[in-house]
C-alpha positions as CSV (number, residue, x, y, z in Angstrom):
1,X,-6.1,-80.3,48.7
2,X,-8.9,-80.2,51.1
3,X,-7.6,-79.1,54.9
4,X,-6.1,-82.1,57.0
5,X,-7.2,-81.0,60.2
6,X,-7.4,-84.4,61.9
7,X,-3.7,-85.2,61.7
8,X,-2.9,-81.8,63.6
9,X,-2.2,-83.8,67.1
10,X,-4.3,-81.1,69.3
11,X,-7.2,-81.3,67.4
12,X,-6.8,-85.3,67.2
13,X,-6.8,-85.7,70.8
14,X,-9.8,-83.4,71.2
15,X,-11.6,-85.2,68.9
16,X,-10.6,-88.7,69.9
17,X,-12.2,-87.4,73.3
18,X,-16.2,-87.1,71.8
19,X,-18.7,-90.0,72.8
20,X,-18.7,-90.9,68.9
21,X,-14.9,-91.4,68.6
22,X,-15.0,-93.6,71.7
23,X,-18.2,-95.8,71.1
24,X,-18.4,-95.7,67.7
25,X,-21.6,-95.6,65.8
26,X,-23.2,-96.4,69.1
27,X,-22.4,-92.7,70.0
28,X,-23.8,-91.1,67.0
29,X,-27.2,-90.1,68.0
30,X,-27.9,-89.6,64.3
31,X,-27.0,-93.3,63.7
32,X,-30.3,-95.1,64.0
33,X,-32.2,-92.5,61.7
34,X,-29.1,-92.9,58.9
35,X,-29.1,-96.4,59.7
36,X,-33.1,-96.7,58.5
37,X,-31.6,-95.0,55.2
38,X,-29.8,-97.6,54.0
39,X,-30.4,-100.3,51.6
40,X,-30.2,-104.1,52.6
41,X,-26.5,-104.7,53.1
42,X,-25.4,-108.3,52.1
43,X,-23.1,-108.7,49.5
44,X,-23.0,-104.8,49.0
45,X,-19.2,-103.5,47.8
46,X,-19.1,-100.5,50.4
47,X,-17.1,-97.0,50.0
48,X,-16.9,-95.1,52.7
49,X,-15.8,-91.9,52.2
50,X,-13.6,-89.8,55.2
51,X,-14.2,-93.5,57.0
52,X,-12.4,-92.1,60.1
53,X,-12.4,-94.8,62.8
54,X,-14.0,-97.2,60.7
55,X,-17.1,-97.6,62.7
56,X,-18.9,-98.0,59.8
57,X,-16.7,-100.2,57.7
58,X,-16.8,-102.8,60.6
59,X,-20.4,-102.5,61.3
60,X,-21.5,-103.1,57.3
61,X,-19.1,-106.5,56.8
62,X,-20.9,-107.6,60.3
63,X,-24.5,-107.3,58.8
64,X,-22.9,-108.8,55.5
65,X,-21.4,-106.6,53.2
66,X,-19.5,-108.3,50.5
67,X,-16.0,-105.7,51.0
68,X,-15.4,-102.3,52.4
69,X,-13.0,-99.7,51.3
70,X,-12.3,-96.5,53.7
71,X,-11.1,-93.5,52.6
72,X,-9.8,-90.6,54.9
73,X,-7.2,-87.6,54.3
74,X,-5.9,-88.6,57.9
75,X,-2.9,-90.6,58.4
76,X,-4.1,-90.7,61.9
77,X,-7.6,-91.4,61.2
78,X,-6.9,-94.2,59.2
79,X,-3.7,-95.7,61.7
80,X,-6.6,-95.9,64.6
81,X,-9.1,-97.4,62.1
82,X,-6.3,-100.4,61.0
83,X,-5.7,-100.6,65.0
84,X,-9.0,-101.4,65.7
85,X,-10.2,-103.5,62.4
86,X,-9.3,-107.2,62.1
87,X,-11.7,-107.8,59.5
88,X,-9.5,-108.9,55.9
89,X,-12.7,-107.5,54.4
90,X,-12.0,-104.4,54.7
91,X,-9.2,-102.2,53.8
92,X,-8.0,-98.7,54.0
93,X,-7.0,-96.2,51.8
94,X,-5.6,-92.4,52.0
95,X,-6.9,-90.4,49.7
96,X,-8.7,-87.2,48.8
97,X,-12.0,-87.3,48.4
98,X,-12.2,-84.6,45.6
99,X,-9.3,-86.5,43.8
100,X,-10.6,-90.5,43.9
101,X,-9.2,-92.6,41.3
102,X,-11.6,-95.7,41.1
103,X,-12.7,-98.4,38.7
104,X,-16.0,-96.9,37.8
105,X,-19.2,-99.2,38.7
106,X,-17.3,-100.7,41.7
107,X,-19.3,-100.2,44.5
108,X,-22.7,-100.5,45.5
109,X,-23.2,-98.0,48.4
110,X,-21.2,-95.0,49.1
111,X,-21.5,-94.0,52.9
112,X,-20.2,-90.5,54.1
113,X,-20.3,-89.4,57.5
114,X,-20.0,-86.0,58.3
115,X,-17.4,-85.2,55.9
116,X,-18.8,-83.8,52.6
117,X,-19.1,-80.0,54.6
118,X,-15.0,-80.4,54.4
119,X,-14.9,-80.1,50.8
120,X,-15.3,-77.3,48.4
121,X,-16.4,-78.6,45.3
122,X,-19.9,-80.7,46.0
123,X,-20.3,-81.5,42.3
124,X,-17.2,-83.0,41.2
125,X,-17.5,-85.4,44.6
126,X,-21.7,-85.8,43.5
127,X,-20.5,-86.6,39.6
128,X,-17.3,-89.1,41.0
129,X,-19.5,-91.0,43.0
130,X,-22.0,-91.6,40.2
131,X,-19.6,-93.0,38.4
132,X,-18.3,-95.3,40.9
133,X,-21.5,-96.9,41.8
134,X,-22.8,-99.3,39.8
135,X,-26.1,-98.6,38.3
136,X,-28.6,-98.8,41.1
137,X,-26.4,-97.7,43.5
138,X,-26.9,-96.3,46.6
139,X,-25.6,-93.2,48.2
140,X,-26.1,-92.1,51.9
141,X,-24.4,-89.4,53.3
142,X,-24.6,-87.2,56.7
143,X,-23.5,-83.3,56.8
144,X,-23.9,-80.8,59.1
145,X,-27.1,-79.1,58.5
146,X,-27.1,-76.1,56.3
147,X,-28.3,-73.8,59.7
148,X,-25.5,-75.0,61.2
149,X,-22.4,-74.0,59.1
150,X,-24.3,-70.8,57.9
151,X,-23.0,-68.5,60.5
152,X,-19.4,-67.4,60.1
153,X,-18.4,-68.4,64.1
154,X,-21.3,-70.4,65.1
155,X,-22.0,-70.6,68.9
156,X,-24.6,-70.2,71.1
157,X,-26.4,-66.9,72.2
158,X,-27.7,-66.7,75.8
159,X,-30.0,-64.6,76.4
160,X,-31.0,-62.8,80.0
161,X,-33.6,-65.3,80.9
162,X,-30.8,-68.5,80.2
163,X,-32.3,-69.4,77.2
164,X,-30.0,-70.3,74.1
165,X,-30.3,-69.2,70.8
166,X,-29.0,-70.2,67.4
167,X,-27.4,-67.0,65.6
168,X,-28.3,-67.3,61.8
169,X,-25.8,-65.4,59.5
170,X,-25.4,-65.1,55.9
171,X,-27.7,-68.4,55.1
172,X,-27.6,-67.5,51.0
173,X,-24.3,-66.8,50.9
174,X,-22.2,-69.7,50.2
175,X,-19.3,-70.8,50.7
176,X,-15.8,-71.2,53.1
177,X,-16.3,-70.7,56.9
178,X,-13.0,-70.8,59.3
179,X,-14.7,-72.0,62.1
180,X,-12.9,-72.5,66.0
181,X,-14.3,-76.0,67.3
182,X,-11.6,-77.5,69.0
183,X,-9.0,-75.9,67.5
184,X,-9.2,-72.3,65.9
185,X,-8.8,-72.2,62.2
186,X,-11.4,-75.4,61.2
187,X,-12.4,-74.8,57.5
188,X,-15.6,-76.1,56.2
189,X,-18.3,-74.9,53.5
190,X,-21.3,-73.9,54.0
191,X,-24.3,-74.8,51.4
192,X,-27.6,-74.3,51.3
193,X,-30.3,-76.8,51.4
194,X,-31.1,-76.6,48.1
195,X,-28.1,-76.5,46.9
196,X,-27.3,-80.4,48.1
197,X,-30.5,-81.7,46.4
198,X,-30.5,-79.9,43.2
199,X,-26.7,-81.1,42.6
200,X,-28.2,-84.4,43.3
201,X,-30.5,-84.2,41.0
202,X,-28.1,-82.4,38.7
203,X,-25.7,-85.2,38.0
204,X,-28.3,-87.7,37.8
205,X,-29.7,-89.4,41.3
206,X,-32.9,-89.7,42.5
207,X,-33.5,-88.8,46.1
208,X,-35.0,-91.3,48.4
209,X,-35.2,-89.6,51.5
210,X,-34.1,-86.3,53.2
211,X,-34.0,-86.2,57.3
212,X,-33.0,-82.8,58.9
213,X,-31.9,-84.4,61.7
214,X,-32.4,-83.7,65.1
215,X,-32.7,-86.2,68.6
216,X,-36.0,-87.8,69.5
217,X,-37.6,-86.9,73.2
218,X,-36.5,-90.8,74.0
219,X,-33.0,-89.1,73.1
220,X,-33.2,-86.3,75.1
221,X,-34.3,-88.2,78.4
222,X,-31.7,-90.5,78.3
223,X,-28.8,-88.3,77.3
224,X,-30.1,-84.7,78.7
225,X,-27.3,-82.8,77.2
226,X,-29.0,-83.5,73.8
227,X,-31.8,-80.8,75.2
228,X,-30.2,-78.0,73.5
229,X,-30.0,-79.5,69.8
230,X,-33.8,-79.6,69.8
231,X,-34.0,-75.8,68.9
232,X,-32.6,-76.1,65.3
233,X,-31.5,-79.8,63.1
234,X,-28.0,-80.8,64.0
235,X,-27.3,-82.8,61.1
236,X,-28.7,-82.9,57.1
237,X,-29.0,-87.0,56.4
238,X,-29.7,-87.8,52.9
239,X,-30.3,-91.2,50.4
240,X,-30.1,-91.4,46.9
241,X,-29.9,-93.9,43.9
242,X,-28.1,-94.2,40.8
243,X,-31.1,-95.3,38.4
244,X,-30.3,-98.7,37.0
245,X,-30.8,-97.6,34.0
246,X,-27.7,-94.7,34.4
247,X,-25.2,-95.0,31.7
248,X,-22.6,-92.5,32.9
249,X,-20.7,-92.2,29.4
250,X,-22.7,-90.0,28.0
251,X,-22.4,-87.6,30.7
């Protein structure tokens, strides 16, 4: 069972307190670039995997999505998601990503936030959500980038002059990282670069497009705090299809 950090009720209200959690995709300087990802959305059946506030959800059955299911390990998560979602279109689920139970071929486009990097094993998550896509597909997904979860306690080094720097540690080797950000004891898993697009390509996508993410100079003069992620890619955004032509029972 992956970690349930989000339901620990310090590290809930710390996280409820982050521009994204209060404005939504609007506060996800990433969104616009993930946004330009995606495939047309009308009629699309939509997962969205660790759906958290269901930004997303709501925002996809606005620009015409057919349904929406969000998933999230959270019971808390997923209570403020119903509490701010009218929309009969969409539902919620609790659920572990590592252990879905879907019809296969029922969705269209799998969307995941920044919640892959929670969960240990990449390939059976890759290889479930081939099946559950119908053939041609989509799936987009966000992670933090590969630089980022790489060091065993990442945080900032400041050198004598003020300047910051990124420590890089143990890039190659893979693997679980216990992490303090917000509250101590955070576990995530870090992956190489090439280890997210050849298990993509291992169980069957194509890739459509790979953005190591980080904010534009428009971005950084209008929110100057953003300064600092220039010096390394925050995030990893990537697209991929299931081929039409995919017939996942022989796999």
């Amino acid at each position: 069972m992956a970690q349930n950090i989000y339901d620990d009720p310090t590290f809930f209200e710390g996280y409820s307190q982050f521009r994204r959690s209060r404005e939504g995709l609007d506060g996800a300087p990433e969104w616009p670039t993930l946004r330009s990802m995606l495939p047309p959305i009308q009629r699309l059946r939509v997962l969205d995997l660790g759906c958290g506030f269901g930004a997303f959800g709501r925002w996809a059955r606005e620009a015409g999505a057919a349904s929406v299911l969000g998933i999230d390990l959270s019971e808390k998560m997923l209570e403020e998601a119903q509490a701010r979602t009218q929309d009969t279109g969409i539902t919620y689920r609790r659920a572990n990503i590592e252990e879905l139970a879907l019809p296969d071929g029922s969705f269209d486009l799998v969307y995941s936030a920044l919640a892959l990097h929670y969960l240990e094993d990449l390939a059976v998550v890759f290889l479930t959500i081939h099946k559950l896509l119908a053939p041609g597909g989509h799936l987009v997904f966000s992670v933090e980038h590969p630089l980022f979860t790489a060091p065993s306690h990442p945080q900032w080094r400041t050198e004598a002059d003020g300047s910051k720097i990124w420590p890089l540690d143990s890039y190659l080797l893979e693997g679980k990282r216990i992490t303090d950000w917000i509250t101590p004891g955070v576990i995530k898993y870090h992956r190489t670069l090439s280890r997210y697009v050849n298990a993509l390509l291992t169980h069957g996508y194509r890739i459509t497009h790979m953005e190591e993410w980080g904010p534009s100079e428009q971005q950084v003069a209008e929110s100057p705090e953003l300064a600092d992620e220039r010096h390394r890619p925050t995030f990893l955004l990537m697209s991929a299809q299931k081929p039409p032509d995919s017939n996942d029972a022989s796999e």
